[in-house]
Every structure is written in C-alpha cells, then in structure tokens.
N, C-alpha and C positions, 0 to 999 in steps of 0.2 A: 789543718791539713789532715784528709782522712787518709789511714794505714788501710785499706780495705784495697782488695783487688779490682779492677773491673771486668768482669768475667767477656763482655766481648770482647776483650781485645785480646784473650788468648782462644777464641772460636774461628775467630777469620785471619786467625795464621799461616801462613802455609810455610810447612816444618821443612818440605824437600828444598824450597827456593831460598828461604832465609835463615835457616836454620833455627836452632831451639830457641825456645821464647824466653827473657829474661825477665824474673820480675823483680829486680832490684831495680830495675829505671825507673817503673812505675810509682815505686814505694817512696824511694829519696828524692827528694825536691833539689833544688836550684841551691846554691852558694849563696849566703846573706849577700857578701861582698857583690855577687852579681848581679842581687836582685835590686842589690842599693844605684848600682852604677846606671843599671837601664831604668831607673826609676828616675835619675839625678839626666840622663841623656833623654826622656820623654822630656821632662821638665824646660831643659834648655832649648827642646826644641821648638816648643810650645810658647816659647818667651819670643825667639827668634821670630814666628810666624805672627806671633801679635804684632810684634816691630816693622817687620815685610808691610803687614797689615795696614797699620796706623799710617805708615811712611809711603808707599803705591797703591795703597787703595783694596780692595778685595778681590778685584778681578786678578789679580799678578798671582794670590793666592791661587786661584781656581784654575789658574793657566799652569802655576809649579806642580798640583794636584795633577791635569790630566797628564801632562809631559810622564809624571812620575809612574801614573799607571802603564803608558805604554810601553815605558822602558823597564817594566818590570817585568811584562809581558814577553818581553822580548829572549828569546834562547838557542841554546845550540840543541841541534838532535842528541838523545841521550848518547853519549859512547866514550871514547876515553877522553877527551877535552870535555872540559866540565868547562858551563859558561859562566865568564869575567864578569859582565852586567855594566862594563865599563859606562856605557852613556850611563846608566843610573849613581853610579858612583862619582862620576863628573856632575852630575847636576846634583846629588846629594852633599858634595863636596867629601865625600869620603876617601877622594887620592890622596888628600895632603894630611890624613892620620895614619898612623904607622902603630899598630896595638899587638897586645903581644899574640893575637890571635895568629897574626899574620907570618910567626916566624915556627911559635912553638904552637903543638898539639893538630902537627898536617894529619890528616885523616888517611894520609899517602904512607905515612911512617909507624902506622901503627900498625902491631903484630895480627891485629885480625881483620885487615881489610882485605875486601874483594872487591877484583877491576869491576865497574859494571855492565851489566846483562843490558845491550842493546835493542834485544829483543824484548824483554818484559818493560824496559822504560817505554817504549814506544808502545806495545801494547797498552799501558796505564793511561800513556797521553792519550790515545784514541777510545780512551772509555772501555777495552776489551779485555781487560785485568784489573782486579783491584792489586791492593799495598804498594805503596811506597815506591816508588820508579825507580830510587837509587839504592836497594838495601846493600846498602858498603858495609857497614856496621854491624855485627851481630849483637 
C-alpha cells in the first residue's frame, strides 16, 4: 500500500461545494476485519453461483446478471429520500440480513453531515458537473 498522495484528487476539488479536502482517507486503508469479511462474502458468493450454475444451467445465471443491472440502475432523483434499491435487495436476498451497518454509523447521525444539494446531484447525473452527486461527508 503506497503512503503517497495522489495529487489529482486534490486539483478537481471544489473547496466552496465540499469543503476542505481531507487527506487522511486517502492515506488509511480499509479495516483487516473488513477486508477479511468482503473477501469471505465474494467467496460465498461465488460458491452460490457455481451451485445456481451446475443445478439451472447458465442461462438462470445470465438472466439473475441482467435483472441485477437494471435494478441497480434504478434511483430516486437526488433530494432528501435517498433511494432503498429495495428490488435489488430482494433479489440479492439482502432483506433477511440484518448487519450492524444498518443500526450503527447512519450518515444522518453524524456530527458533519450535510442534507444534499439537489441541484449539484442532478447536475452530476446529467454530465454538467463533475464530483460526487452526494457530498454528505466531508
């Protein structure tokens, strides 16, 4: 893991919309623990889809595949309801886990969020602004 800056990514900041740039993100990586978990969750998923595989044939695959793109596709206009994705999460099967992301570390409760900017998320979706459509975060 390199300790080095990446000097673009403090050029196409803009300081008045998102405020000051932070480069400790940049610098600290990921939690083992959570690099171990999404490593240990590809894996299982990857087992599953051999299984799908072997068991309905490869077409079922190719059909859970498009389904998946276009419900990911799928969103609310930027503004205060931030979108659920519920179809993807139904067909992911991700309603019936319950993780601690879901209770602790809301992005709603944290001391430096900001509602977001309607106007710059839309402008981003239509290609007429760059960064980030939701900078909540500073």
């Amino acid at each position: 893991m390199s300790k080095s800056i990446d000097l673009n990514a403090t050029v196409n900041h803009d300081t008045l919309r998102f405020g000051l740039d932070g480069v400790k993100g940049d610098i600290v990586g990921v939690h083992p623990l959570q690099s171990l978990r999404e490593t240990n969750l590809r894996s299982l998923a990857e087992k599953k889809r051999q299984g799908l595989d072997l068991t309905y044939g490869s077409a079922f695959n190719l059909k859970k595949d498009l389904d998946r793109q276009i419900l990911s596709r799928f969103q609310r206009p930027p503004g205060a309801l931030p979108s659920s994705m519920l179809g993807l999460e139904a067909l992911t099967g991700d309603l019936d886990d319950f993780g601690v992301e879901d209770y602790l570390n809301l992005p709603q409760d944290s001391e430096t969020f900001r509602p977001a900017d309607m106007h710059h998320g839309m402008e981003v979706r239509l290609g007429l602004s760059k960064g980030p459509a939701f900078p909540s975060l500073i």
